[in-house]
Short mmCIF file of the C-alpha atoms (twelve columns), coordinates in Angstrom:
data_MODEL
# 
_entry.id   MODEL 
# 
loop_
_atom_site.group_PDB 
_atom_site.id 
_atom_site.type_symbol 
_atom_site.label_atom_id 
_atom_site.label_alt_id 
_atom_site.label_comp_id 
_atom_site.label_asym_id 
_atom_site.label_seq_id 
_atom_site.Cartn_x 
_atom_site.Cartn_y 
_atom_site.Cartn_z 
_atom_site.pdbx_PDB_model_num 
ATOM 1   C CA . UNK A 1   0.000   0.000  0.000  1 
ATOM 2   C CA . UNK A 2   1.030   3.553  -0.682 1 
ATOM 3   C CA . UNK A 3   2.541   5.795  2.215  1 
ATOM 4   C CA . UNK A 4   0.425   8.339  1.353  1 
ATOM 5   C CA . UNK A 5   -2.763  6.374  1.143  1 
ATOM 6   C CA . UNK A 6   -2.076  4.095  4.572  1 
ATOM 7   C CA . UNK A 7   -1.337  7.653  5.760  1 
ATOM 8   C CA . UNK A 8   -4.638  9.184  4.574  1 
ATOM 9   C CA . UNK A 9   -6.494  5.662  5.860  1 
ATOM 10  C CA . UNK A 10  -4.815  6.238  9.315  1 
ATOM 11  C CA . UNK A 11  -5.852  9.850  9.702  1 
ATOM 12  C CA . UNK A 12  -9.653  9.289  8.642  1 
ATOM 13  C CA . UNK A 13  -11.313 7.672  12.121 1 
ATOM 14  C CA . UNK A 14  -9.734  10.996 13.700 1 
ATOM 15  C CA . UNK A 15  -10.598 13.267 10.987 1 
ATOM 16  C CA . UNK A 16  -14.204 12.203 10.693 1 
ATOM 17  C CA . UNK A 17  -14.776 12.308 14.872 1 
ATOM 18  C CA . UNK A 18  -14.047 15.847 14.786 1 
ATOM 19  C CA . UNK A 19  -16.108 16.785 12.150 1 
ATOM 20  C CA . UNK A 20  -19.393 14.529 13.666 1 
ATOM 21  C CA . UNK A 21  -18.008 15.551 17.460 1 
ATOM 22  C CA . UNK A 22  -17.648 19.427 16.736 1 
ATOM 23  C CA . UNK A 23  -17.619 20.795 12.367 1 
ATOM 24  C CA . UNK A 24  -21.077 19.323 12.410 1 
ATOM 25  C CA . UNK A 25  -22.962 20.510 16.026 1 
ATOM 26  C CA . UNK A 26  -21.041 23.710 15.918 1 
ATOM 27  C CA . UNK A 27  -22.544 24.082 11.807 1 
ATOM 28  C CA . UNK A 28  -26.145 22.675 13.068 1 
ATOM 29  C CA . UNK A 29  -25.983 25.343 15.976 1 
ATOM 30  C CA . UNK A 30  -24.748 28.201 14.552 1 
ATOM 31  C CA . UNK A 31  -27.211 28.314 11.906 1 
ATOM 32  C CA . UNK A 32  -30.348 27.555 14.065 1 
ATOM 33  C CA . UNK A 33  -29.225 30.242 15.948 1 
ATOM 34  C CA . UNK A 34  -28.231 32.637 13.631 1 
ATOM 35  C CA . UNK A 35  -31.498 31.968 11.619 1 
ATOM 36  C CA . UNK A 36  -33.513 33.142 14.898 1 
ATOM 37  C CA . UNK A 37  -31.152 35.927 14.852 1 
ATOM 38  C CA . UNK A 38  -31.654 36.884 11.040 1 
ATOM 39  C CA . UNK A 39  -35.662 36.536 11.203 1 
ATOM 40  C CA . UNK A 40  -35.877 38.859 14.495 1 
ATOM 41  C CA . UNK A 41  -33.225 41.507 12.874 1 
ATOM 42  C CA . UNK A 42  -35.076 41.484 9.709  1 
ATOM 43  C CA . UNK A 43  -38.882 42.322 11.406 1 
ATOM 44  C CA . UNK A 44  -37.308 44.798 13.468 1 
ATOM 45  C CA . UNK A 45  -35.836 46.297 10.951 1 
ATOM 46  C CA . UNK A 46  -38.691 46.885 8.873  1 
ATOM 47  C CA . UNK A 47  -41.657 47.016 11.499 1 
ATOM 48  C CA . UNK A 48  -40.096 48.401 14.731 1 
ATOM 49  C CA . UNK A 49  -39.417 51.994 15.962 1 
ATOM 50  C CA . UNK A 50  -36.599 53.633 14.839 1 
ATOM 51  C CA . UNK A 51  -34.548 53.425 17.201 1 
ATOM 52  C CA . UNK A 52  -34.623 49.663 17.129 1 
ATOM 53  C CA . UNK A 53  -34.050 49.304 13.557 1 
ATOM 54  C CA . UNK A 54  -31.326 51.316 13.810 1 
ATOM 55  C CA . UNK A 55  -29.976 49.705 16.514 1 
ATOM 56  C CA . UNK A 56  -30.548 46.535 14.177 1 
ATOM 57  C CA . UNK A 57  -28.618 48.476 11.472 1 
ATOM 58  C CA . UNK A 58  -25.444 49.286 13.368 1 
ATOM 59  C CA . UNK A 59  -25.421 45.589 14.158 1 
ATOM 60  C CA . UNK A 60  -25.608 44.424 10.190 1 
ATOM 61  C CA . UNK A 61  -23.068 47.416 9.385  1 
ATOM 62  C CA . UNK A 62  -20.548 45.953 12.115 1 
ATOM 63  C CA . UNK A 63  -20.891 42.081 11.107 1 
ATOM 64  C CA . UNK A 64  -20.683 42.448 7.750  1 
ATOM 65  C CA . UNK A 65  -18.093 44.947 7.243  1 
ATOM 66  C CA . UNK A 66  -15.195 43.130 9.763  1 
ATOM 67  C CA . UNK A 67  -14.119 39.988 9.153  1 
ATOM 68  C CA . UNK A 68  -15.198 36.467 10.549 1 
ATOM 69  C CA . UNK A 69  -11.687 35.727 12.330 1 
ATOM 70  C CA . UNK A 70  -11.460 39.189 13.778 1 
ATOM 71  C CA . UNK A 71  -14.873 38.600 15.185 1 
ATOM 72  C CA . UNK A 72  -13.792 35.533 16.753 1 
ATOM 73  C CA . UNK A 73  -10.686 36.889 18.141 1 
ATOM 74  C CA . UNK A 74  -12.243 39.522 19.719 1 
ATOM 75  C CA . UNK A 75  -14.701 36.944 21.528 1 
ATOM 76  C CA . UNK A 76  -11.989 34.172 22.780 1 
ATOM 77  C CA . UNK A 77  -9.487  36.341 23.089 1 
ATOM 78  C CA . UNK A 78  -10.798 39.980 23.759 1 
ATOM 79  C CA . UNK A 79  -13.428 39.177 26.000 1 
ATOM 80  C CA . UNK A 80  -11.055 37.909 29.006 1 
ATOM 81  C CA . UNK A 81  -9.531  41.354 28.431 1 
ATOM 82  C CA . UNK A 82  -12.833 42.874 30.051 1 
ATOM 83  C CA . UNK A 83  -13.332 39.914 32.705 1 
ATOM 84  C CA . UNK A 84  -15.792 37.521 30.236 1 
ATOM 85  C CA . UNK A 85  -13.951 34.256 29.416 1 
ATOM 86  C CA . UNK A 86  -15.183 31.616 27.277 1 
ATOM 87  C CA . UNK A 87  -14.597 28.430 26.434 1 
ATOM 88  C CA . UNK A 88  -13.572 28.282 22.568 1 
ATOM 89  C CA . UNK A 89  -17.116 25.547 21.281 1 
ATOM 90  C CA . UNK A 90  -18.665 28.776 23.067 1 
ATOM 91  C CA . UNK A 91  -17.019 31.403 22.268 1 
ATOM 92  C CA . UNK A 92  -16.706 30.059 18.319 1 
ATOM 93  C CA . UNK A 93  -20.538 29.330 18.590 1 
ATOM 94  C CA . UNK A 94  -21.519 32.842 19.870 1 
ATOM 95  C CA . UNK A 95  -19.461 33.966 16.969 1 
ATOM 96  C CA . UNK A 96  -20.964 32.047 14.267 1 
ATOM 97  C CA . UNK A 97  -24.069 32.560 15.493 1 
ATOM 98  C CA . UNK A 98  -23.924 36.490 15.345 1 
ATOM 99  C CA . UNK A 99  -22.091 36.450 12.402 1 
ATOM 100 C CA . UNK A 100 -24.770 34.260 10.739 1 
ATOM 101 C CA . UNK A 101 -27.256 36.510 12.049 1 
ATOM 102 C CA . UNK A 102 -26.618 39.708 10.329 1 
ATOM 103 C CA . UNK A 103 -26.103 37.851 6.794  1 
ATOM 104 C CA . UNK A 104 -29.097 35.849 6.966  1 
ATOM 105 C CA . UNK A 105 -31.254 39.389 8.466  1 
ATOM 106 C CA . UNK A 106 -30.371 40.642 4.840  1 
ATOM 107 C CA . UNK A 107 -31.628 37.790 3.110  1 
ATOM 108 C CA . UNK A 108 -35.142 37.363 5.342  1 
ATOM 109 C CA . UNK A 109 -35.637 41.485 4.696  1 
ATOM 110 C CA . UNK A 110 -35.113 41.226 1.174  1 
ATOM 111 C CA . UNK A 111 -37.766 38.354 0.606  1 
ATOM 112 C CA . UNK A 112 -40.115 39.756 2.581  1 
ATOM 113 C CA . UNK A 113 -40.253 43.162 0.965  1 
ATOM 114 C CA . UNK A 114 -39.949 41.191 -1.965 1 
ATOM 115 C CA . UNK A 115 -43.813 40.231 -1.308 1 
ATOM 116 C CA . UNK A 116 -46.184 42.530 -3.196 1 
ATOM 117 C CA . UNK A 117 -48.391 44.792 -0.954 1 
ATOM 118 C CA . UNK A 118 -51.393 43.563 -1.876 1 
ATOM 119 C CA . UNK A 119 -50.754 40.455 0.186  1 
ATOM 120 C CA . UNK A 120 -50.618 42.171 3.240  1 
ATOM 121 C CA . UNK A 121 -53.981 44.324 1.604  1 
ATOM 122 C CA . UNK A 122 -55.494 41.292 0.636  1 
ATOM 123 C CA . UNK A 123 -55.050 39.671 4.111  1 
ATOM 124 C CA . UNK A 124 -56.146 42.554 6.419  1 
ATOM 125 C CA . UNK A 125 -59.472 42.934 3.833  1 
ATOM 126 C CA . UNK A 126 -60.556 39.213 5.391  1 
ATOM 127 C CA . UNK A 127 -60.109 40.111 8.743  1 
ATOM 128 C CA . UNK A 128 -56.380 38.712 9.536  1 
ATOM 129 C CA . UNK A 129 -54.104 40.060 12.292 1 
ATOM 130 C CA . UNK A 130 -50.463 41.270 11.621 1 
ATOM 131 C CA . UNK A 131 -49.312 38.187 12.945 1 
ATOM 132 C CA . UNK A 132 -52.186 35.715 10.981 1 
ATOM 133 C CA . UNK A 133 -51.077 37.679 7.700  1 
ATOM 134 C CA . UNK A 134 -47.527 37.168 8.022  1 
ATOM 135 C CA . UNK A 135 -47.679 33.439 9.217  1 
ATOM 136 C CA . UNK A 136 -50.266 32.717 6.424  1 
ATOM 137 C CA . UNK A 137 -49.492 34.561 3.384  1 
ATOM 138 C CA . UNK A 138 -46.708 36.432 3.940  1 
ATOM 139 C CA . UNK A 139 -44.166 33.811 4.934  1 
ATOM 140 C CA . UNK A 140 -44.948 30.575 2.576  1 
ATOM 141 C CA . UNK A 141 -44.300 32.849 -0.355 1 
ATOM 142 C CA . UNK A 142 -41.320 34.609 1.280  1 
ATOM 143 C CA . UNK A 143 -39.582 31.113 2.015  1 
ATOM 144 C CA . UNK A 144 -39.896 29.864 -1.342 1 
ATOM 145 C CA . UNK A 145 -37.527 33.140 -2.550 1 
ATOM 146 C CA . UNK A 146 -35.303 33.278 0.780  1 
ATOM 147 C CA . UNK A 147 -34.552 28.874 0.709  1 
ATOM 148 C CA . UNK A 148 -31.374 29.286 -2.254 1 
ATOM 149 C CA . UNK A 149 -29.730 32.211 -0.846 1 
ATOM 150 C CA . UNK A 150 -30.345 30.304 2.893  1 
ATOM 151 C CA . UNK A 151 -28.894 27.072 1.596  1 
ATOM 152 C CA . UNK A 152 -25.924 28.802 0.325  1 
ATOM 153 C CA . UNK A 153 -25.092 30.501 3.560  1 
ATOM 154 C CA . UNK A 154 -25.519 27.484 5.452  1 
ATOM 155 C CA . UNK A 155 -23.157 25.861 3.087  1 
ATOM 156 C CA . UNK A 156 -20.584 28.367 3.507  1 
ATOM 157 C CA . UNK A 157 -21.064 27.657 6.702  1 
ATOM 158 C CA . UNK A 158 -19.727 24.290 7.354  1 
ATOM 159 C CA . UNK A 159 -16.589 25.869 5.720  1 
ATOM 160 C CA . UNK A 160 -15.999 28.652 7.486  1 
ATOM 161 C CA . UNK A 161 -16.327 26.642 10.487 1 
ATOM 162 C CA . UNK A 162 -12.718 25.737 9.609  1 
ATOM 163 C CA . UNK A 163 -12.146 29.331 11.437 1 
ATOM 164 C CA . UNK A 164 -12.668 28.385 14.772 1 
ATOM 165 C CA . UNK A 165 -9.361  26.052 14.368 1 
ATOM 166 C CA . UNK A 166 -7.884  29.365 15.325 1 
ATOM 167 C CA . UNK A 167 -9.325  29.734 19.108 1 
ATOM 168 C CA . UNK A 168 -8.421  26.087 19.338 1 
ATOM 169 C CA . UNK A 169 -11.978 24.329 18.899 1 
ATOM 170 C CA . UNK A 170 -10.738 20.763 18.058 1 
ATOM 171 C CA . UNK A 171 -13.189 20.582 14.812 1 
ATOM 172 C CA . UNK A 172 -11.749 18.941 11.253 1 
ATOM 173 C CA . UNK A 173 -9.470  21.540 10.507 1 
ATOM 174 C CA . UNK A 174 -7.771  21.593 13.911 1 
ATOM 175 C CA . UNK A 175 -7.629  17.626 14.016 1 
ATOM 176 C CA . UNK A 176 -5.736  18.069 10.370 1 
ATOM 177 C CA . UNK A 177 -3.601  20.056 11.705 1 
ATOM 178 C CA . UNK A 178 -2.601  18.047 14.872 1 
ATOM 179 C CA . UNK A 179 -1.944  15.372 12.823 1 
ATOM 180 C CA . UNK A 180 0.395   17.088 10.513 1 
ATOM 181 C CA . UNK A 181 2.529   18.076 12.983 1 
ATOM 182 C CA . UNK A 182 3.038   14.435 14.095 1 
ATOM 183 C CA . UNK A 183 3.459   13.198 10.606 1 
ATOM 184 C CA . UNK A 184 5.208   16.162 8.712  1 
ATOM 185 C CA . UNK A 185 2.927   15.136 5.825  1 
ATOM 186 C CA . UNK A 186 0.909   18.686 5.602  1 
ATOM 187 C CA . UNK A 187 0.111   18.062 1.394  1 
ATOM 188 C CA . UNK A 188 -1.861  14.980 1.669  1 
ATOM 189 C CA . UNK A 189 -3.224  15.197 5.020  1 
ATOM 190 C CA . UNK A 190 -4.829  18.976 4.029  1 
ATOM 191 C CA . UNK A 191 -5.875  17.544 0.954  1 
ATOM 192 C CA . UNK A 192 -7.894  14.506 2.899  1 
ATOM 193 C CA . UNK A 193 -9.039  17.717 5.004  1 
ATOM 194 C CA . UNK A 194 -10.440 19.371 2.052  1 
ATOM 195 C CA . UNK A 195 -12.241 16.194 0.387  1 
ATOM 196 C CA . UNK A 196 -13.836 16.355 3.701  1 
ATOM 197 C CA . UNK A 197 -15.031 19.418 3.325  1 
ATOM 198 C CA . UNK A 198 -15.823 18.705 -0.430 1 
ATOM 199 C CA . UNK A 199 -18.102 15.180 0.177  1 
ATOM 200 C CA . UNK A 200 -19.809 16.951 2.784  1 
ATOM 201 C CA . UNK A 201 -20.528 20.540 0.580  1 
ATOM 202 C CA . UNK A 202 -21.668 18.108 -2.438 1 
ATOM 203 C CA . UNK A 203 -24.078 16.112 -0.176 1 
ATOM 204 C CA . UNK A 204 -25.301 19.301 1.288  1 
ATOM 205 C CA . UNK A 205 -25.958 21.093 -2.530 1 
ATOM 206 C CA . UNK A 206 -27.484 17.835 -3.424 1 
ATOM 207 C CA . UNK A 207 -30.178 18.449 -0.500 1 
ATOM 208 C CA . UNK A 208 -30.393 21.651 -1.445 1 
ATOM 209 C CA . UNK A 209 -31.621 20.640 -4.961 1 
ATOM 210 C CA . UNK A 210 -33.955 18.331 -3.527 1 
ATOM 211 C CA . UNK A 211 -35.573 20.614 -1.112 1 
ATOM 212 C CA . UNK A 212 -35.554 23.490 -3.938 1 
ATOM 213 C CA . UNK A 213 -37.930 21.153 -6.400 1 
ATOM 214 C CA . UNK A 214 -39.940 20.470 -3.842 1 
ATOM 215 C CA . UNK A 215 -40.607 24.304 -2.953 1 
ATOM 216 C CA . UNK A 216 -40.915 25.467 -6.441 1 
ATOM 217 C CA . UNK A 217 -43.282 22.033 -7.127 1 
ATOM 218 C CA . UNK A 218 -45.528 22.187 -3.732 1 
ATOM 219 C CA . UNK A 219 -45.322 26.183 -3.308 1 
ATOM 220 C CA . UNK A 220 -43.553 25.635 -0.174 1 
ATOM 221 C CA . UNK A 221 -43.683 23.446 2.867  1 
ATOM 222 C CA . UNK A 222 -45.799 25.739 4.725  1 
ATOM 223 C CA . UNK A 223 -48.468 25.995 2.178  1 
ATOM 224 C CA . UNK A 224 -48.265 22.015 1.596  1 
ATOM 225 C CA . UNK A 225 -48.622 21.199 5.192  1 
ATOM 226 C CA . UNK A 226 -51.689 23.456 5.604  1 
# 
């Protein structure tokens, strides 16, 4: 057998426990998370008082315009500064989770203004609340527009999650690189790393497809379970 393969077979039971143990639950969380995040940024945004959405605004301008790492540094290692210390699954999943937040409040406000008026006419002239109108017309036809951009992002996601192997979470990325420094072999153990990455990004757009054709061929999960 190959070095480089036995080496690659050696390195996979590790490899793969970090990515179940943290890449995946810190991935799952984040997004779940951030979602909530996104959806509550987005309706204040466009329904609260001023102040609030501009509140909301700062936050957006912040996230989006520094980068991921920074953010994290400044949370595992800034925070201690100030007496708040964090363990890194924690401290990267705080980060993520913001970080998510503000990206996915863009894509939730866009769709939804992205829903003609007359909707929300249409609903208040048969006698719907704000709440009724948005849970029952508003939404199904907003999450048919916002599920492709929210795929992508979550996506991304699993990648970027490669970040926290900088504040020392032990996910895939870290476990590649413990392993290179015991075996000096960084080209084909960061390639195994990144066909990771890849089988699990190609399973992931494959879902995505599926769960696209159903939206665009049921109008939406909301709609078809009603």
């Amino acid at each position: 057998m190959p070095h480089w393969l036995s080496l690659m077979i050696d390195a996979l039971p590790s490899l793969l426990w970090a990515c179940l143990v943290f890449t995946v639950p810190l991935t799952l969380l984040s997004f779940a998370f951030g979602l909530a995040v996104g959806f509550v940024a987005a309706i204040t945004r466009l329904f609260a008082p001023a102040p609030f959405a501009a509140f909301v605004r700062f936050y957006v301008w912040i996230i989006r315009g520094t980068p991921l790492l920074v953010q994290l540094f400044l949370i595992f290692y800034g925070l201690p500064s100030v007496g708040i210390v964090l363990d890194a699954f924690p401290a990267a999943l705080i980060g993520f989770t913001l970080n998510v937040g503000a990206y996915t409040s863009e894509i939730i406000r866009a769709v939804l203004v992205s829903v003609p008026k007359g909707q929300w006419e249409a609903a208040y002239s048969i006698g719907m609340t704000w709440a009724q109108a948005m849970r029952r017309t508003i939404l199904p036809q907003a999450t048919r527009v916002a599920v492709p951009p929210l795929s992508n992002t979550f996506i991304s996601l699993v990648k970027d999650t490669s970040l926290a192997a900088a504040i020392t979470v032990p996910e895939l990325f870290r476990a590649g690189q413990r392993i290179v420094a015991t075996s000096y072999e960084p080209l084909i153990l960061y390639i195994e790393v990144a066909l990771i990455y890849l089988v699990v990004s190609s399973v992931l757009s494959s879902l995505q497809a599926r769960v696209e054709k159903r939206f665009s061929r049921y109008g939406g999960f909301i709609e078809a379970g009603s």
